[in-house]
N, C-alpha and C positions, 0 to 999 in steps of 0.2 A: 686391275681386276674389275674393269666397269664392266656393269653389263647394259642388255640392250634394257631402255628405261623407258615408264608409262609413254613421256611424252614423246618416244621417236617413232610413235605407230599413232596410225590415228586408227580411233577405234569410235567414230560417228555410227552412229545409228545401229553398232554391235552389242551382242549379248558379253558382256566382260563378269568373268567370273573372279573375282579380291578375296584371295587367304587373308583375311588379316589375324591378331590376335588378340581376343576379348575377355583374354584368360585373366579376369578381374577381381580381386578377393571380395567377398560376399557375405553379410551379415545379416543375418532374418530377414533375408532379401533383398538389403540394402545393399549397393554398390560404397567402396568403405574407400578407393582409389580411381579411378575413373582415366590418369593416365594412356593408359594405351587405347582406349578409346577415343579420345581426345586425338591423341597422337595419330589415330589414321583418318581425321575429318576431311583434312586435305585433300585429299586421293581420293576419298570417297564421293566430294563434293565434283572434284574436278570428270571421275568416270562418271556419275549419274548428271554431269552439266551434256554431258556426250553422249549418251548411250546407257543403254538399262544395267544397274549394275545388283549384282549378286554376291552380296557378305557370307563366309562360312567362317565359323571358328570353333575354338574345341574350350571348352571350361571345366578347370577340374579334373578329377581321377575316375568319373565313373566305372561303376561295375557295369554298365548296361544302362536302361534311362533311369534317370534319379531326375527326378519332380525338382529336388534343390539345386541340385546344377542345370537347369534351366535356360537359356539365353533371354526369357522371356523378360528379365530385367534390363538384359542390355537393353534389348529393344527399345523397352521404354526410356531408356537415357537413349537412345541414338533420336529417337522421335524429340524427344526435348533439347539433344545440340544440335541437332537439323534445324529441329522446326516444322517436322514433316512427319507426315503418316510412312511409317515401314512396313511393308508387308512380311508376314512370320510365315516362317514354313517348315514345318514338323515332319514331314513326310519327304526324303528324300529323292522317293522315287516317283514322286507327286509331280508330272511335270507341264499341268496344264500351266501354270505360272507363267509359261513362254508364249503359248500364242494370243495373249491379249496383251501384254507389255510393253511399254514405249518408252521412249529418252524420258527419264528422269527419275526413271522409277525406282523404287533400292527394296530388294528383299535381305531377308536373314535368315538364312537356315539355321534348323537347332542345331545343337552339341555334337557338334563331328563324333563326338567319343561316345553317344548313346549308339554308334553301329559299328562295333569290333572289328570293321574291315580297314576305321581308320587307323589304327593303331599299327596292325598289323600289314600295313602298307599295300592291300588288298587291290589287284587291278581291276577287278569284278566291281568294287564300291567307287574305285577312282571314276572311273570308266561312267558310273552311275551320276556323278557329280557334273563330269565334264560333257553329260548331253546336251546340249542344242546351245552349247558356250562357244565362242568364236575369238575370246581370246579369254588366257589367265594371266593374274596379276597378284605377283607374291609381296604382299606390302606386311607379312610377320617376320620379323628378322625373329623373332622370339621362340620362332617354331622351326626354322629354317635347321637345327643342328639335328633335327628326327627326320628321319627317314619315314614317314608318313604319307600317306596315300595323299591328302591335301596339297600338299609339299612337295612330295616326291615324284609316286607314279603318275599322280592326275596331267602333270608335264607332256607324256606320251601321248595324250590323247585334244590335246588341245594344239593344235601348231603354233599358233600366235602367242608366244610368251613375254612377260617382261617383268622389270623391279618395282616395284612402286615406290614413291616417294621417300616412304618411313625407309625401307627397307634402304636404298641407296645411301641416306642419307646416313645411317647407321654406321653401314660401308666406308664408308669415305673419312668417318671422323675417328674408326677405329683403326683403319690405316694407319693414319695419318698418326698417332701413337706407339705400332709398329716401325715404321718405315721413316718416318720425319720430322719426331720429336722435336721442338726446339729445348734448349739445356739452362738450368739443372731441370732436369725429368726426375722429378717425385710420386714415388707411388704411396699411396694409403691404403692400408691393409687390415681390415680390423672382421668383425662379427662374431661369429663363435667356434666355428671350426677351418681348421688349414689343410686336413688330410687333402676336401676335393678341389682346394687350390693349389697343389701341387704342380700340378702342368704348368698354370698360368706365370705361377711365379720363376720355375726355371725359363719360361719364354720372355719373362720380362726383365728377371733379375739380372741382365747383362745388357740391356737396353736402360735400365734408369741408373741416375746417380746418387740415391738416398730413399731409403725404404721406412715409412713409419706405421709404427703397429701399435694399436690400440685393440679394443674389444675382449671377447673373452680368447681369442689366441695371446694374444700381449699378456693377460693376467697370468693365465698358467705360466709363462715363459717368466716374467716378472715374478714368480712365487718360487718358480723353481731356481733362477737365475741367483733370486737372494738369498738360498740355502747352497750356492757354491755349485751348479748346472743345471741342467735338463733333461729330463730320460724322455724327451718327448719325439721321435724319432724324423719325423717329418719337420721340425723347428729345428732339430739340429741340423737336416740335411740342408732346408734353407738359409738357415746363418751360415756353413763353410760355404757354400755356393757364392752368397753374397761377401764374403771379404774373400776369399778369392777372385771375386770380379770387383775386388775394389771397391764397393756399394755401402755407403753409407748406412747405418743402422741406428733406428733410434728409438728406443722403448719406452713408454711408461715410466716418469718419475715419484708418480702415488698417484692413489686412487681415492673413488671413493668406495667406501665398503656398507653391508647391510648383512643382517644374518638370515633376512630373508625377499626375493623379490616380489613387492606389491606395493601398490600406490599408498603414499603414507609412513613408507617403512622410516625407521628410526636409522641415522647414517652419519659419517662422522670421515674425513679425509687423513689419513695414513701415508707412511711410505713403505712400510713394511704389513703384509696382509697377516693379520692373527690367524689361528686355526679357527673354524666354525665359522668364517666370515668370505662373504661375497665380493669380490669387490665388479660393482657394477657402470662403473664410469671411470674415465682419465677426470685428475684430479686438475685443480689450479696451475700448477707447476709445469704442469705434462701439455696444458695446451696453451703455456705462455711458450715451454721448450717447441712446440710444435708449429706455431705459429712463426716462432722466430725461424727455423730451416724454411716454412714455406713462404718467406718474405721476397725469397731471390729465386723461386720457382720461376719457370716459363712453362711447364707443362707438367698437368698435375692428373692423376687418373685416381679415382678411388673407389675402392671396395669393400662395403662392407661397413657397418656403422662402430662407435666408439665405446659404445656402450650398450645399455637396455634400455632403446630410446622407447620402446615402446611405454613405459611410467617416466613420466614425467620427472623425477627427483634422479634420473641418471639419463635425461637425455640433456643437459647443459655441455658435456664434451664436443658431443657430435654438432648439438645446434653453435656451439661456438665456433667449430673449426667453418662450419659450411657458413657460418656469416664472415669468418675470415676471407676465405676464398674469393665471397663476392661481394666483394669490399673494393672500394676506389685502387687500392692500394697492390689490389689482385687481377688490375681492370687489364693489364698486359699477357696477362699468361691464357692457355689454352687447358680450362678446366672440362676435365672430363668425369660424368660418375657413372656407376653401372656393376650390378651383380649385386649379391647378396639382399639385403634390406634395406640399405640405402638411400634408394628411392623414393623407397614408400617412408624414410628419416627426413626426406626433404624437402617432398609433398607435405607432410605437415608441419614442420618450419616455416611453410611459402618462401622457398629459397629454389624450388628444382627449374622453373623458369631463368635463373638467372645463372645458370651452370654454362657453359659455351653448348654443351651436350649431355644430356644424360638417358643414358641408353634401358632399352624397354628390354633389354634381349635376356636379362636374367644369366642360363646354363649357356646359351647361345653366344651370350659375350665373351663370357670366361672361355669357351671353346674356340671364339678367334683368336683371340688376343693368347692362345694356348697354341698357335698353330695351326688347329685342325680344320679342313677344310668342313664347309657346311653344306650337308647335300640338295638340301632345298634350292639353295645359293650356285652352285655346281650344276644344276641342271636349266639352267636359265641362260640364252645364248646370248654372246658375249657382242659388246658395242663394238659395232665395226668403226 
């Protein structure tokens, strides 16, 4: 599934238009994760060493322009990991920006999403993006699963296409999970809900050989399993799935519990959850049990954190298993993380650097790794 990539075109002295995605959580205007920014330096640095390059991205759910969803922050973190002045550009249909421009120069358009054409995959707004562009360059694998005018239609109107770095890169190590596992292949499953991993897990659950489940899917199943089942319909459907394919199962041996979640709470480790009570982390037991399956891992994929890492007094499961992983002892296996909240569990352990990969795609990964082809992905011609 290669496609054609940044470096098989040369794009000297061209106007290069980079989707990337800068979709960054944001806190009184503070950047709170900086990842996927970070993540498309590469690409950005290598189009603007060549040729004048042009950032769009989308942030946020705008209604229309929202002052708080802004890019105007990125901006200034991209000035600050550059090192370089960016030029901002509000006005989409503003297109003096082109005739004074030269190699090296890097603009950023605002909020694709402050103009309803991008959402709705709009060939009028595509069309508006890709003027006076001579090639595009899809480096948001995070955005690639929407059908969007950035993504999608803009494809139509620029001839010269390709992957960008982030984006191949993506590519290639999720495959490679797909199609060429080495064994045992361990997946980790955990965060809070399992309904919109359904896909994923029937596409995976007959590729791996042992499934472990933490978070708050684990808990409910772990509370119902100890009053003798589960009426949970989507947990049941994935437990027969997996011992019919043979799959290893392994759940929560206690927890820790809280009656309420916030920093400070009063907390106490169980094997059995009382009524009125939380249980907000995998306990001691559950991540020596866990550790020990993931000892003989060679390929390890996970989703989704073990707990409520966001307070601190229930993120020791997650931070434990993810210093296991990358650990001497794990220095052989191909760890992979990606989806749910995860990432942003990792990022602040200072552990996501030392993952083999850990992927920025968010709904976008879950939807490979589910099968489904990505149309941003799909429209981008293929390496000959």
């Amino acid at each position: 599934m290669s496609k054609l990539a940044l470096n098989d075109i040369d794009i000297s002295g061209k106007k290069v238009f980079v989707r990337v995605d800068f979709n960054v959580p944001i806190v009184d205007g503070e950047i709170i994760d900086s990842t996927r920014i970070e993540e498309s330096i590469e690409t950005i640095k290598y189009v603007s060493g060549k040729a004048v390059c042009f950032l769009a991205s989308h942030l946020g759910r705008p209604k229309g322009v929202d002052a708080k969803l802004s890019l105007e922050s990125v901006r200034n973190e991209l000035c600050r990991l550059l090192n370089k002045d960016i030029n901002f550009i509000t006005d989409f249909s503003d297109k003096s920006c082109l005739q004074n421009c030269r190699k090296g120069d890097i603009f950023l358009f605002e909020n694709l999403r402050f103009n309803s054409g991008e959402e709705s995959n709009s060939e009028e707004f595509a069309k508006l993006l890709a003027q006076g562009m001579d090639v595009y360059v899809n480096e948001a694998f995070s955005a690639s699963h929407r059908k969007h005018a950035s993504v999608h239609a803009i494809t139509r109107f620029i001839s010269v296409k390709c992957a960008g770095f982030l984006l191949n890169k993506e590519i290639l190590s999720l495959e490679n999970l797909l199609h060429s596992p080495k064994r045992p292949f361990v997946l980790i499953l955990g965060g809070a809900k399992i309904n919109d991993k359904v896909p994923l897990l029937k596409s995976l659950i007959g590729k791996v050989d042992t499934l472990l489940i933490g978070g708050a899917v684990a808990f409910r199943t772990f509370n119902a399993l100890g009053k003798g089942g589960t009426t949970d319909k989507d947990v049941i459907e994935i437990m027969e799935i997996a011992k019919k394919k043979g799959v290893k199962i392994i759940l929560p041996c206690d927890a820790v519990i809280t009656k309420e979640l916030k920093s400070g709470a009063i907390t106490s480790v169980v094997e059995d959850v009382p009524d009125g009570y939380i249980a907000a982390d995998i306990g001691p037991k559950s991540i020596k049990k866990f550790e020990e399956e993931l000892k003989s891992a060679r390929t390890v994929f996970w989703n989704g954190p073990l707990g409520a890492y966001e307070y601190d007094d229930f993120s020791y499961g997650s931070h434990k298993i993810a210093s296991f992983l990358t650990s001497h002892e794990m220095a052989g296996a191909f760890t992979v993380a990606g989806g749910g909240d995860v990432v942003g569990a990792l990022g602040g352990f200072g552990l996501k650097n030392k993952f083999r990969h850990v992927s920025t795609g968010g709904g976008a990964c879950l939807e490979f790794l589910s099968g489904d082809k990505l149309p941003g992905f799909e429209v981008l011609p293929d390496k000959k």
